[in-house]
PyMOL Python script that loads the backbone (N, CA, C, O; Angstrom):
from pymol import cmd

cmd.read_pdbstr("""\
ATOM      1  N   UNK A   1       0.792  -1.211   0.000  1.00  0.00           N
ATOM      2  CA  UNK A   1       0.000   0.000   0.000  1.00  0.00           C
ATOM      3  C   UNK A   1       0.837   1.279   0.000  1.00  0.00           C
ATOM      4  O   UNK A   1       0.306   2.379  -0.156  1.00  0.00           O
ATOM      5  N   UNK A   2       2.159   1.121   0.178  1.00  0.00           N
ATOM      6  CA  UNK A   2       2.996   2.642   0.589  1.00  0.00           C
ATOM      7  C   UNK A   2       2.867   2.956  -1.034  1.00  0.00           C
ATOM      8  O   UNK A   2       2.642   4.131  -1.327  1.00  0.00           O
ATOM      9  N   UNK A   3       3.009   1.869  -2.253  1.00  0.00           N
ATOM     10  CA  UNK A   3       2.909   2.873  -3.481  1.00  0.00           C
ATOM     11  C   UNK A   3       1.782   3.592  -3.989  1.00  0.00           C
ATOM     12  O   UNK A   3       1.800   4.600  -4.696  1.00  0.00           O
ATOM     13  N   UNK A   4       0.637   2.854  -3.475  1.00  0.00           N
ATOM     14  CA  UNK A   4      -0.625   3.813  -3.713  1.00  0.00           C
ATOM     15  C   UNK A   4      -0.352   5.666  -2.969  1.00  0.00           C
ATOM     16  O   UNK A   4      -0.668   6.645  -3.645  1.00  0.00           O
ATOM     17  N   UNK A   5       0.111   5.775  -1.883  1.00  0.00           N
ATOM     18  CA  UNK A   5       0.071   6.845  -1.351  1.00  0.00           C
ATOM     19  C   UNK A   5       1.255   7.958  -2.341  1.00  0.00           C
ATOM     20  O   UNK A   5       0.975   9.114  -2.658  1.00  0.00           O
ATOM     21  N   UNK A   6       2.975   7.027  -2.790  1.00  0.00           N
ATOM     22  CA  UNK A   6       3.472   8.050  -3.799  1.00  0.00           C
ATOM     23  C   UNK A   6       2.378   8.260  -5.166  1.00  0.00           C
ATOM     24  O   UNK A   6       2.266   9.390  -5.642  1.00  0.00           O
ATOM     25  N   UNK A   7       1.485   6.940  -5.829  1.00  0.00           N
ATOM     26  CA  UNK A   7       0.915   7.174  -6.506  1.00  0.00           C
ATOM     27  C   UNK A   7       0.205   8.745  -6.771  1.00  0.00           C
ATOM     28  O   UNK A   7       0.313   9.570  -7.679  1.00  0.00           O
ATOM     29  N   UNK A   8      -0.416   8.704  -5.742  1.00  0.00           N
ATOM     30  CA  UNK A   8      -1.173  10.063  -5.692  1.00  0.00           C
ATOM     31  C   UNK A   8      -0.970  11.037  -5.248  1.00  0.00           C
ATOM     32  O   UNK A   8      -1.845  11.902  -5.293  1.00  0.00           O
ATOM     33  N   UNK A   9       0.634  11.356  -4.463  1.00  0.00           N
ATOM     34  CA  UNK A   9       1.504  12.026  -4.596  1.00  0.00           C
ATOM     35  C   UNK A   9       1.765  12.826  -5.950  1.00  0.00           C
ATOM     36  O   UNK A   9       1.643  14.016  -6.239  1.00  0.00           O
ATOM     37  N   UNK A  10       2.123  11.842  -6.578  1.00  0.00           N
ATOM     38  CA  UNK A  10       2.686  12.257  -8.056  1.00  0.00           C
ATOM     39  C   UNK A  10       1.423  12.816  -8.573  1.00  0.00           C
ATOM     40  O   UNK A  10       1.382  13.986  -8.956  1.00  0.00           O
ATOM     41  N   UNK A  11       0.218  11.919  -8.612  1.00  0.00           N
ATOM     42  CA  UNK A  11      -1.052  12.467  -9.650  1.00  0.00           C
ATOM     43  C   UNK A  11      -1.115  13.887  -9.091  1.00  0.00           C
ATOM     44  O   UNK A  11      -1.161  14.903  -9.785  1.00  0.00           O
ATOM     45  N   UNK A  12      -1.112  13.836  -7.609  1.00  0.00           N
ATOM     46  CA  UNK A  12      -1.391  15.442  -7.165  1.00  0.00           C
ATOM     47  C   UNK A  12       0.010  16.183  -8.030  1.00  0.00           C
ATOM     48  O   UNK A  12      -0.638  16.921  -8.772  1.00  0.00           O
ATOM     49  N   UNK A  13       0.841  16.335  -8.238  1.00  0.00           N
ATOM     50  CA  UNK A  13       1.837  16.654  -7.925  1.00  0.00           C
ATOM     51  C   UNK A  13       1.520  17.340  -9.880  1.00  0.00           C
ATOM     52  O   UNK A  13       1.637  18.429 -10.441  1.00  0.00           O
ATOM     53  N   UNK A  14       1.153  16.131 -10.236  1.00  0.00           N
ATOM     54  CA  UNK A  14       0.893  16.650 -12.210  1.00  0.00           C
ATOM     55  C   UNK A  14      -0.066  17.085 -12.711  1.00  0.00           C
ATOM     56  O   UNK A  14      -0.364  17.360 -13.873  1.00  0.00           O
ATOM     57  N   UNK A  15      -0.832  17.177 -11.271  1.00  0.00           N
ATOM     58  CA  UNK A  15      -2.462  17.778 -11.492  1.00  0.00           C
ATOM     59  C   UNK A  15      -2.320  19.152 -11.455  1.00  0.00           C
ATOM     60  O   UNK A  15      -2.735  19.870 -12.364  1.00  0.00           O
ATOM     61  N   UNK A  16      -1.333  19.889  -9.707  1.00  0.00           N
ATOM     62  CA  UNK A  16      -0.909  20.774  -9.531  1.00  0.00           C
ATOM     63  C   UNK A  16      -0.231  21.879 -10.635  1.00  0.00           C
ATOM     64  O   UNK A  16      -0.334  23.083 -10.868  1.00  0.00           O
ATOM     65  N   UNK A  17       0.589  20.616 -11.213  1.00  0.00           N
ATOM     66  CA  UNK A  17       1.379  21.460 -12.940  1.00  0.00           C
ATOM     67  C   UNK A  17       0.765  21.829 -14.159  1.00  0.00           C
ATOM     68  O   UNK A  17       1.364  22.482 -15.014  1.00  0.00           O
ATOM     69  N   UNK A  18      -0.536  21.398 -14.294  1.00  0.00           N
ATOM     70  CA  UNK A  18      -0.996  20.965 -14.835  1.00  0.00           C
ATOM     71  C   UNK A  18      -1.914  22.384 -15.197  1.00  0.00           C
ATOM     72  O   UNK A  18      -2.029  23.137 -16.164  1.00  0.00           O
ATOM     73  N   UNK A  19      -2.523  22.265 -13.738  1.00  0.00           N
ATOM     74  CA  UNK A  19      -3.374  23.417 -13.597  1.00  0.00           C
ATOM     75  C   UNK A  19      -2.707  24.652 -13.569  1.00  0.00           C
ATOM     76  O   UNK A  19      -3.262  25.525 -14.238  1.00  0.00           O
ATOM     77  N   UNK A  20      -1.302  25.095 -12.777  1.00  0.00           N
ATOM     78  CA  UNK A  20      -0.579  25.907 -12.592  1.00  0.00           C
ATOM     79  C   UNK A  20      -0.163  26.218 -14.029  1.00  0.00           C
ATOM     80  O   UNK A  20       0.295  27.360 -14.084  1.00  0.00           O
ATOM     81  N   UNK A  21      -0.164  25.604 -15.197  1.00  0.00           N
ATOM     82  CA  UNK A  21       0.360  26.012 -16.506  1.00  0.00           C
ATOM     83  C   UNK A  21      -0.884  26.709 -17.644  1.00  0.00           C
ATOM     84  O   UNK A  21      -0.791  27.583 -18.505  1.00  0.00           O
ATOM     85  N   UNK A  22      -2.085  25.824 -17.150  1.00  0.00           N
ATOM     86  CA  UNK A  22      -3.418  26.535 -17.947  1.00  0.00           C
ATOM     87  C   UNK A  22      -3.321  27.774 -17.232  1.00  0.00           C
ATOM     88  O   UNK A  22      -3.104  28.742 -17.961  1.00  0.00           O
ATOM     89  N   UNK A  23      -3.442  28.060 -15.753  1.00  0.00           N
ATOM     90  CA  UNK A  23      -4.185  29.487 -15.176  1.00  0.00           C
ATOM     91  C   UNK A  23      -2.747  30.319 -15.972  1.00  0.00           C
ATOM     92  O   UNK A  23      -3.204  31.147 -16.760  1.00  0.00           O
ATOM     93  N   UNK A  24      -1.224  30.332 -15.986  1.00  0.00           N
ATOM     94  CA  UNK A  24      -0.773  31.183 -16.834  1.00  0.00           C
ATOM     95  C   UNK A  24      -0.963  31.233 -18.140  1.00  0.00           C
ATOM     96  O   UNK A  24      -0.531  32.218 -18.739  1.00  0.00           O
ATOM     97  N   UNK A  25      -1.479  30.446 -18.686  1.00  0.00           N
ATOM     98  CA  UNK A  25      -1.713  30.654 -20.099  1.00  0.00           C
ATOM     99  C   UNK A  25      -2.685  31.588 -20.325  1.00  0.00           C
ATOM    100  O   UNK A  25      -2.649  32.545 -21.099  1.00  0.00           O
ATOM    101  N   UNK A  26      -3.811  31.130 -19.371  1.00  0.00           N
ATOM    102  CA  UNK A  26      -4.935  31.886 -19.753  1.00  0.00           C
ATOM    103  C   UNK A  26      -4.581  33.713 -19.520  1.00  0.00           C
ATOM    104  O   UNK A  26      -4.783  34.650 -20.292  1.00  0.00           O
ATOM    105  N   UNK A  27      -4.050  33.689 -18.282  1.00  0.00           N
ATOM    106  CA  UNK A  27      -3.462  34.962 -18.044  1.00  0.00           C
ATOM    107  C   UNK A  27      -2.814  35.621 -19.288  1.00  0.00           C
ATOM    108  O   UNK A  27      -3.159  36.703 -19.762  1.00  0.00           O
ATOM    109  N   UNK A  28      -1.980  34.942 -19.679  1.00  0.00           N
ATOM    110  CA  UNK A  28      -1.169  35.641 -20.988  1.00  0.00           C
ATOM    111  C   UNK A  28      -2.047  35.625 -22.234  1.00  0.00           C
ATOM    112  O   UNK A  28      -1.835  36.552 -23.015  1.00  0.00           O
ATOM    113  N   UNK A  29      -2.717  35.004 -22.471  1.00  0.00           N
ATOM    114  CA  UNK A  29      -3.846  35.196 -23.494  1.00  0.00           C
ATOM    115  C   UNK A  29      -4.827  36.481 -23.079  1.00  0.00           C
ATOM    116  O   UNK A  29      -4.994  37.314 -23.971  1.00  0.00           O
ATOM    117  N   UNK A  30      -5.503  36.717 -21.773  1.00  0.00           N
ATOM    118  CA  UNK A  30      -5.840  38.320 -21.706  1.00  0.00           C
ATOM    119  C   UNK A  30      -5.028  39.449 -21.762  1.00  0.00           C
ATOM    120  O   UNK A  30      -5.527  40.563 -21.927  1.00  0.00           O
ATOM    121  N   UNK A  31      -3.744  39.267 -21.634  1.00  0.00           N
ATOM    122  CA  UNK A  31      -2.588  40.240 -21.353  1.00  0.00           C
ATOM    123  C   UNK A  31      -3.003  40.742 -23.019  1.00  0.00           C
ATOM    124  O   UNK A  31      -3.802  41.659 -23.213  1.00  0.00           O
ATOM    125  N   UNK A  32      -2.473  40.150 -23.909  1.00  0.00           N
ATOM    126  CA  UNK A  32      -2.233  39.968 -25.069  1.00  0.00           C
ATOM    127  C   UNK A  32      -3.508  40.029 -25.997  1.00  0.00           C
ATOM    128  O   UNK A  32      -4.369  39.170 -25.808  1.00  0.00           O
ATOM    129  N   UNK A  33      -3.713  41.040 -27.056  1.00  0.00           N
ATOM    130  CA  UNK A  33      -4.775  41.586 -27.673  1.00  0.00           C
ATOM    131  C   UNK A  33      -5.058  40.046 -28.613  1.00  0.00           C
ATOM    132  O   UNK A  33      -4.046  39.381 -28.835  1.00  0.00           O
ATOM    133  N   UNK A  34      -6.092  39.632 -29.020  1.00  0.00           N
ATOM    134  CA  UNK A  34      -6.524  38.911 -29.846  1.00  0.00           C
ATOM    135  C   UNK A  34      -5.695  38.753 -31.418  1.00  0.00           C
ATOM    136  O   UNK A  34      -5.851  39.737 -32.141  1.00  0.00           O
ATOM    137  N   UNK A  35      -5.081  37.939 -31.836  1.00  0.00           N
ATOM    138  CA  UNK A  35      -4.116  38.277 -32.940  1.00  0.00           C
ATOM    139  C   UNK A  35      -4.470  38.287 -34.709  1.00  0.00           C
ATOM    140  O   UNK A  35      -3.870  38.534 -35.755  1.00  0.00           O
ATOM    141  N   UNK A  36      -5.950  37.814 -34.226  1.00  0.00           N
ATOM    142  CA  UNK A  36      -7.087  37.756 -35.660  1.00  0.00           C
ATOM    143  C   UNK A  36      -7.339  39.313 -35.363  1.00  0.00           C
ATOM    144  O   UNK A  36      -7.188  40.167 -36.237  1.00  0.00           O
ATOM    145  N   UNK A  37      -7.730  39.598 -34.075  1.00  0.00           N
ATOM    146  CA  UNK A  37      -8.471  41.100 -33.534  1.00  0.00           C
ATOM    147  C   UNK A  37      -7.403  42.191 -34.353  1.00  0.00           C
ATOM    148  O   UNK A  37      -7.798  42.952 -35.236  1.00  0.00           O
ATOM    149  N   UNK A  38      -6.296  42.128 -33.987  1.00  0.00           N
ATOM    150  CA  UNK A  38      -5.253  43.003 -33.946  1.00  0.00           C
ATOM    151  C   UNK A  38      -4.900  42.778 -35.668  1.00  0.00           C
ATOM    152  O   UNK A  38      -4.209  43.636 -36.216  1.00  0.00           O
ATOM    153  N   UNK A  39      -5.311  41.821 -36.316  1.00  0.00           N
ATOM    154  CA  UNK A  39      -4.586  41.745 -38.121  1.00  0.00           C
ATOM    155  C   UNK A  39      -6.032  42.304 -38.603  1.00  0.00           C
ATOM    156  O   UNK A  39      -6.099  42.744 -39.750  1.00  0.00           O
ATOM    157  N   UNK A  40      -6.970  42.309 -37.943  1.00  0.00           N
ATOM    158  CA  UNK A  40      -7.924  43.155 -39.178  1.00  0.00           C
ATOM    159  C   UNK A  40      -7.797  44.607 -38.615  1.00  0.00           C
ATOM    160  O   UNK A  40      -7.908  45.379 -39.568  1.00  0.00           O
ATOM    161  N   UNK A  41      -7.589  45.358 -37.319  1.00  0.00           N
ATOM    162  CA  UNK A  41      -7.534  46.226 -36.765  1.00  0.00           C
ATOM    163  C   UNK A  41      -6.569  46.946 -37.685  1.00  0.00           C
ATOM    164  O   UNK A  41      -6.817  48.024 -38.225  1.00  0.00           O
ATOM    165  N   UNK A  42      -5.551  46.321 -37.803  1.00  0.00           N
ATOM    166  CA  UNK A  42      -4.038  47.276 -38.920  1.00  0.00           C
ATOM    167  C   UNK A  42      -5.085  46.716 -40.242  1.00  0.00           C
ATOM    168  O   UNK A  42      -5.183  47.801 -40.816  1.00  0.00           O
ATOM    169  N   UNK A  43      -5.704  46.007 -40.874  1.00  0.00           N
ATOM    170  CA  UNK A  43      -5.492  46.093 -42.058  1.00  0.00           C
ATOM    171  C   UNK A  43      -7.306  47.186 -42.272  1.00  0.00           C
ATOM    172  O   UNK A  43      -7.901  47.396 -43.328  1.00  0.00           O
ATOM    173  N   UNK A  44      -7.641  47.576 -41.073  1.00  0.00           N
ATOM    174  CA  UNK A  44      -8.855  48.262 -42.010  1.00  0.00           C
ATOM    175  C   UNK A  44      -8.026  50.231 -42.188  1.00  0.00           C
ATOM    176  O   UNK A  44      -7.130  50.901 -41.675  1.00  0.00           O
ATOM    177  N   UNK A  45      -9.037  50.354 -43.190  1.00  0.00           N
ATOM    178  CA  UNK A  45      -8.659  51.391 -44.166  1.00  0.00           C
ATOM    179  C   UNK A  45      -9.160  52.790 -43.379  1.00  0.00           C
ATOM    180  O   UNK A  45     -10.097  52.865 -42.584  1.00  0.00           O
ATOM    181  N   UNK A  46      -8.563  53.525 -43.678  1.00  0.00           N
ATOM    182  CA  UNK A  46      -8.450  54.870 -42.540  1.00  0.00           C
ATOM    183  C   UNK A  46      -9.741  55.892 -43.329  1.00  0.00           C
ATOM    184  O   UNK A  46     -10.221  56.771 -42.614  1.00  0.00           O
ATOM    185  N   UNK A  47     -10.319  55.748 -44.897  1.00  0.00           N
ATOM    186  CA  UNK A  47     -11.044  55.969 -45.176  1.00  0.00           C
ATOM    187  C   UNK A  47     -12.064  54.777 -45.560  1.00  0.00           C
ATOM    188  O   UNK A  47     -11.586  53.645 -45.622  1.00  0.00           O
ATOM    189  N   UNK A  48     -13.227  54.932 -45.782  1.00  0.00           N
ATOM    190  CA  UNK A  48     -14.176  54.403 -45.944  1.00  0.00           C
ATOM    191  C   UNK A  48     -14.056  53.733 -47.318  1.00  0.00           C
ATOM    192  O   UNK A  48     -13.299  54.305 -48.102  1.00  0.00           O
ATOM    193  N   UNK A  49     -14.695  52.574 -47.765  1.00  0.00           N
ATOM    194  CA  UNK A  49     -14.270  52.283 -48.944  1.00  0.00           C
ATOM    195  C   UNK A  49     -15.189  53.281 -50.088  1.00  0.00           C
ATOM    196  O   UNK A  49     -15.999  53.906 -49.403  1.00  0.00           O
ATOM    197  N   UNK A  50     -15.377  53.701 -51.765  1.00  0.00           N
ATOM    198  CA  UNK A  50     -15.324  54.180 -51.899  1.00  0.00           C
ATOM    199  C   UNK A  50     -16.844  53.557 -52.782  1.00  0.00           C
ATOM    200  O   UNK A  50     -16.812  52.332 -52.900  1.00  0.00           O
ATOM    201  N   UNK A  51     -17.805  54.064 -53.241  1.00  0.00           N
ATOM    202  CA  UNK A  51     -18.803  53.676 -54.404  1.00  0.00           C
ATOM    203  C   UNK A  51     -18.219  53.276 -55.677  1.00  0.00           C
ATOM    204  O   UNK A  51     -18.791  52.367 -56.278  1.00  0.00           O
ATOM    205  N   UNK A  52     -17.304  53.735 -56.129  1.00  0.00           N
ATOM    206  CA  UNK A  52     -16.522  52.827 -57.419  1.00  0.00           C
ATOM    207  C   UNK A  52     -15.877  51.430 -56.775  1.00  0.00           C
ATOM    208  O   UNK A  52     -16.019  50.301 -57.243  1.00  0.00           O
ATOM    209  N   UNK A  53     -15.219  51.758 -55.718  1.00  0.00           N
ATOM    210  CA  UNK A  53     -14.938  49.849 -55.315  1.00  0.00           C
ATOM    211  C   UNK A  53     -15.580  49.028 -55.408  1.00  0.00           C
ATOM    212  O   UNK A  53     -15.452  47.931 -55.952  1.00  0.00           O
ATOM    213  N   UNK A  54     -16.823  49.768 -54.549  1.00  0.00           N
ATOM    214  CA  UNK A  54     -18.174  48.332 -54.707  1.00  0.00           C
ATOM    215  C   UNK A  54     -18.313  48.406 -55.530  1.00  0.00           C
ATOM    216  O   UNK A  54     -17.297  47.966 -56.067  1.00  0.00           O
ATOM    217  N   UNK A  55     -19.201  48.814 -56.487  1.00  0.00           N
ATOM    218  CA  UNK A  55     -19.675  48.607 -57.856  1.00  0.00           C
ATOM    219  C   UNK A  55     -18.597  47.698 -59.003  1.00  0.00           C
ATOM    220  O   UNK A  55     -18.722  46.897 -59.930  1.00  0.00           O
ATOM    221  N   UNK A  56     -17.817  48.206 -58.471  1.00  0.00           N
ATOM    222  CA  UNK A  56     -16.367  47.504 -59.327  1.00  0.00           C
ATOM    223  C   UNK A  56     -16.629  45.539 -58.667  1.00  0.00           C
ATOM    224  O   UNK A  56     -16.824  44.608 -59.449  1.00  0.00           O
ATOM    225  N   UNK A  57     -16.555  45.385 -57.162  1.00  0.00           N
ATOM    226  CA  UNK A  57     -16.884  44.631 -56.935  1.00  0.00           C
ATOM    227  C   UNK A  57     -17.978  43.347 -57.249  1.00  0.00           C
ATOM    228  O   UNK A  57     -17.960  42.149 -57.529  1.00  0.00           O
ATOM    229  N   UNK A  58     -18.688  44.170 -57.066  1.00  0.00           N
ATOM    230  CA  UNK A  58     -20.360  43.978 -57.304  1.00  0.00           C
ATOM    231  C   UNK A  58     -20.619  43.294 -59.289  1.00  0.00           C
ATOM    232  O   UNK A  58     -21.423  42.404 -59.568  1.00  0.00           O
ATOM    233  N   UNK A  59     -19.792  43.950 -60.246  1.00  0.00           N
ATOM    234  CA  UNK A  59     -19.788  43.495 -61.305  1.00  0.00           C
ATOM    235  C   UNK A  59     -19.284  42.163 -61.291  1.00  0.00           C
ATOM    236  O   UNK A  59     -19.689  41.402 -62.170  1.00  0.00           O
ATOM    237  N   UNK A  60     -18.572  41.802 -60.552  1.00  0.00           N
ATOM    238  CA  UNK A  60     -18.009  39.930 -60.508  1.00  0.00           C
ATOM    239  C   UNK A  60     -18.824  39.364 -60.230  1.00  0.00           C
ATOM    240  O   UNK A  60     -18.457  38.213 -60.463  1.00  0.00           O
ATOM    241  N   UNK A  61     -19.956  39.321 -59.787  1.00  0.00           N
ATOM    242  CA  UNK A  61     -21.001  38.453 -59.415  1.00  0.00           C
ATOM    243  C   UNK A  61     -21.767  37.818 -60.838  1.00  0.00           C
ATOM    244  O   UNK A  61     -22.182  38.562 -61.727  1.00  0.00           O
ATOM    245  N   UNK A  62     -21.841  36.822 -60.872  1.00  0.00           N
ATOM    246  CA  UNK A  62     -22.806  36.010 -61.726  1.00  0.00           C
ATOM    247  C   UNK A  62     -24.014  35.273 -61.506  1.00  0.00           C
ATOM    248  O   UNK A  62     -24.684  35.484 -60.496  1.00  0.00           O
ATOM    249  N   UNK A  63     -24.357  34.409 -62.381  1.00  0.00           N
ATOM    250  CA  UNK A  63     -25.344  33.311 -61.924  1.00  0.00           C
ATOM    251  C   UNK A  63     -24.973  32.370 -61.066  1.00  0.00           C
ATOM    252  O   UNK A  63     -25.593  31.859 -60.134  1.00  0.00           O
ATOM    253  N   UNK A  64     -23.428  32.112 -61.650  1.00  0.00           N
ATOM    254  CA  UNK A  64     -22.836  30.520 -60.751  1.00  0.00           C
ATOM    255  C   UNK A  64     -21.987  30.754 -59.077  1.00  0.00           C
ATOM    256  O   UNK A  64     -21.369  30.037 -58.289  1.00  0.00           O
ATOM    257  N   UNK A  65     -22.463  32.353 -59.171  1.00  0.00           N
ATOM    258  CA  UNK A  65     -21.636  32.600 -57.629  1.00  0.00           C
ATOM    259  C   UNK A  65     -22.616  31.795 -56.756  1.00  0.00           C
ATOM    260  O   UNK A  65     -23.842  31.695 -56.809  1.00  0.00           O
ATOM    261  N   UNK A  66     -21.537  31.157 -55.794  1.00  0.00           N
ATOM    262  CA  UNK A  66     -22.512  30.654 -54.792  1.00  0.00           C
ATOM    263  C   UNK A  66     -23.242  31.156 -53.722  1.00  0.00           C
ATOM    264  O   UNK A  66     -23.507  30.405 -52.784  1.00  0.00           O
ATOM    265  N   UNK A  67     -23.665  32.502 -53.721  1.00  0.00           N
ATOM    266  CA  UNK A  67     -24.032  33.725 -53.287  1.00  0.00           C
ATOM    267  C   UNK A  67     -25.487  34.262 -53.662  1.00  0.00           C
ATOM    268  O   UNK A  67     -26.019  33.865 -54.699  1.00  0.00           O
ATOM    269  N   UNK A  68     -26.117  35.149 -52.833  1.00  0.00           N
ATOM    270  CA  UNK A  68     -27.010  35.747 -53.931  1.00  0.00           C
ATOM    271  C   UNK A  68     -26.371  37.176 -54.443  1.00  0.00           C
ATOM    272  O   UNK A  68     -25.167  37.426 -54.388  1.00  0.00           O
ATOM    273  N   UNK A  69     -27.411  38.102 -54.969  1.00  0.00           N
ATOM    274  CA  UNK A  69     -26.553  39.480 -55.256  1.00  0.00           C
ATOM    275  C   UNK A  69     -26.570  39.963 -53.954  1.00  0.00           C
ATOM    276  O   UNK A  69     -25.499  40.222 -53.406  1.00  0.00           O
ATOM    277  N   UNK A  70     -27.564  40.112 -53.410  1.00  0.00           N
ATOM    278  CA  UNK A  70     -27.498  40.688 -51.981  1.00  0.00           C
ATOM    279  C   UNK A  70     -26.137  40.405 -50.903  1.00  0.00           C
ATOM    280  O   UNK A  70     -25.266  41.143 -50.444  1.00  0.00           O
ATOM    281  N   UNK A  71     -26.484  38.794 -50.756  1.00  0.00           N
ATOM    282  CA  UNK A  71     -25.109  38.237 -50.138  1.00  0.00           C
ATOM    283  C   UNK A  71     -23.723  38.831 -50.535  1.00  0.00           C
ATOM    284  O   UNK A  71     -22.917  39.364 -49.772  1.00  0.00           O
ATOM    285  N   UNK A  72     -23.589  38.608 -52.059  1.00  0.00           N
ATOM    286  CA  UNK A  72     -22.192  39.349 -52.740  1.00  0.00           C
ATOM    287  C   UNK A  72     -22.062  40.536 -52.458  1.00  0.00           C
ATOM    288  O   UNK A  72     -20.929  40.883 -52.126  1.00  0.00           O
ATOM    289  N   UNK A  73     -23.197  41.616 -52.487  1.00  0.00           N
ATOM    290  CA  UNK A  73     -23.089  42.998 -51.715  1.00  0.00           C
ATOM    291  C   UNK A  73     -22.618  43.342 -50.971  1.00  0.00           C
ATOM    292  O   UNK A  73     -21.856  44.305 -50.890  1.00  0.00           O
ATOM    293  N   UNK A  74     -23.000  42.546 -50.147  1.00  0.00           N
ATOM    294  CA  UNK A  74     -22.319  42.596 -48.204  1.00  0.00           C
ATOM    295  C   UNK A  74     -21.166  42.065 -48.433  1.00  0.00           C
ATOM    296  O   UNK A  74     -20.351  42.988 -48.434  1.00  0.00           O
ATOM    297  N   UNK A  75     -20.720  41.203 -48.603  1.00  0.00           N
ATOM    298  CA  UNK A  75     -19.746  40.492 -48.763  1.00  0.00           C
ATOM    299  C   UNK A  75     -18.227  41.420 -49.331  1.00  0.00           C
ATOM    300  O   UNK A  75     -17.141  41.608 -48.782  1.00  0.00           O
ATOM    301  N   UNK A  76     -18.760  41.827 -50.601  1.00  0.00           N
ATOM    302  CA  UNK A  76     -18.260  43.274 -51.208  1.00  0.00           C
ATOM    303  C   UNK A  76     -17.507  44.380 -50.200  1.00  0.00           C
ATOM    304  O   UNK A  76     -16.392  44.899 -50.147  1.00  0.00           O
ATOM    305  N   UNK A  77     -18.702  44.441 -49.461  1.00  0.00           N
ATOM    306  CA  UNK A  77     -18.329  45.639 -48.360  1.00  0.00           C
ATOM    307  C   UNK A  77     -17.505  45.542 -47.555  1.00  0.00           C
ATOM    308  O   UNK A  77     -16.607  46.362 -47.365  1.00  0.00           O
ATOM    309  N   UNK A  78     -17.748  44.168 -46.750  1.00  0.00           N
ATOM    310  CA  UNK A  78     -16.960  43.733 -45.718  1.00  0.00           C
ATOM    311  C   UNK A  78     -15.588  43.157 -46.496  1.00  0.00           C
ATOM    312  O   UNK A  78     -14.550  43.426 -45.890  1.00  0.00           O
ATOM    313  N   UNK A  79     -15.455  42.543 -47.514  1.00  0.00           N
ATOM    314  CA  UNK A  79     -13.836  42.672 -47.789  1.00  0.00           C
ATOM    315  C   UNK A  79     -13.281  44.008 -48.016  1.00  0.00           C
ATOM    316  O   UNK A  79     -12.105  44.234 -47.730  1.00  0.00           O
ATOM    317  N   UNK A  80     -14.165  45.054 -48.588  1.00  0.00           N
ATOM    318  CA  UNK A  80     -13.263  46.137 -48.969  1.00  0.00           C
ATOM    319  C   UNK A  80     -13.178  46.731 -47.560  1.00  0.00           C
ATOM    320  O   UNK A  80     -12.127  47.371 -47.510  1.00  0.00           O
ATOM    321  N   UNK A  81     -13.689  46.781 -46.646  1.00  0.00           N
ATOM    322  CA  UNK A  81     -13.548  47.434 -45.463  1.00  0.00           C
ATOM    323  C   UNK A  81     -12.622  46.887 -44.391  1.00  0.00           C
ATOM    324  O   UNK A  81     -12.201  47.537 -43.434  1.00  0.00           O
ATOM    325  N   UNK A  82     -12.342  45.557 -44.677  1.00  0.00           N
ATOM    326  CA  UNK A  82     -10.962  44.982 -43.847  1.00  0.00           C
ATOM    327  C   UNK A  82      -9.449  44.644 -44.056  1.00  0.00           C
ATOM    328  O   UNK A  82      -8.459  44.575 -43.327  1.00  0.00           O
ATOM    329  N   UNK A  83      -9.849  44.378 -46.013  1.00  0.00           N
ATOM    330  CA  UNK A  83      -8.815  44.011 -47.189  1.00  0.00           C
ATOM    331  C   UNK A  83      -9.011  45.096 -47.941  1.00  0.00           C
ATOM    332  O   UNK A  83      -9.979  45.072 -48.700  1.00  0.00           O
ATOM    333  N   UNK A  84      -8.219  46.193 -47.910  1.00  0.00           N
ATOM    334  CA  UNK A  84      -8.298  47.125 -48.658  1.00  0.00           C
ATOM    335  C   UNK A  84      -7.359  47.100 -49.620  1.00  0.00           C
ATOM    336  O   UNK A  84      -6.310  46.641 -49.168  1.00  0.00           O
ATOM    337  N   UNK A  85      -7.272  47.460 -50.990  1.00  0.00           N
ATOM    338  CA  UNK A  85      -6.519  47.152 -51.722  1.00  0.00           C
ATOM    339  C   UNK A  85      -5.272  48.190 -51.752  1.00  0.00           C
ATOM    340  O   UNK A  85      -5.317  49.413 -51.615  1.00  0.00           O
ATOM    341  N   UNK A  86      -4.233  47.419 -51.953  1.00  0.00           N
ATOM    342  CA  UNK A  86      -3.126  49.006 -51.892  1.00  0.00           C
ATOM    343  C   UNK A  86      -2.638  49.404 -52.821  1.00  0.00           C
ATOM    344  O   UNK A  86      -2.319  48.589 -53.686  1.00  0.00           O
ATOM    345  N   UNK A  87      -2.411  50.641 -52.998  1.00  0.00           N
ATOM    346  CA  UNK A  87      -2.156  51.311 -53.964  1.00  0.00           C
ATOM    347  C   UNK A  87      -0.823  50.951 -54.603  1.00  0.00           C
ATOM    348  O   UNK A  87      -0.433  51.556 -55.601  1.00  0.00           O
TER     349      UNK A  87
END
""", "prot")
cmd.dss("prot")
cmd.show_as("cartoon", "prot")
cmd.util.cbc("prot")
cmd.orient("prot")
């Protein structure tokens, strides 16, 4: 029976590490801005996108998009407003 007692020694012991390594992780994950958050944050455009973009956009749409026009609209918007094209 004395190895049952190191047994669970140890389990405590990797449970302790275990847990002690998630609660810093998690910590450093709030420290630290979101890194999807922070790549659309730099890539949106300091002006608004422009009525010739969309429309420019908006002409790629067909029958076989898997989209409707509406959908492609929005869709339109929200890439030009996060993926802005550079000059």
């Amino acid at each position: 029976m004395p190895n049952v007692g190191r047994l669970v020694a140890s389990l405590g012991a990797v449970l302790w590490l275990c847990l002690g390594n998630a609660f810093a992780q998690e910590q450093e994950r709030q420290r630290s801005p979101n890194e999807a958050e922070q790549i659309l944050k730099d890539a949106q455009k300091q002006q608004p996108e422009t009525a010739k973009e969309i429309s420019e956009c908006e002409k790629q749409w067909d029958a076989h998009t898997q989209m409707t026009k509406e959908e492609w609209a929005a869709s339109c918007r929200t890439t030009l407003r996060y993926f802005p094209e550079k000059p």
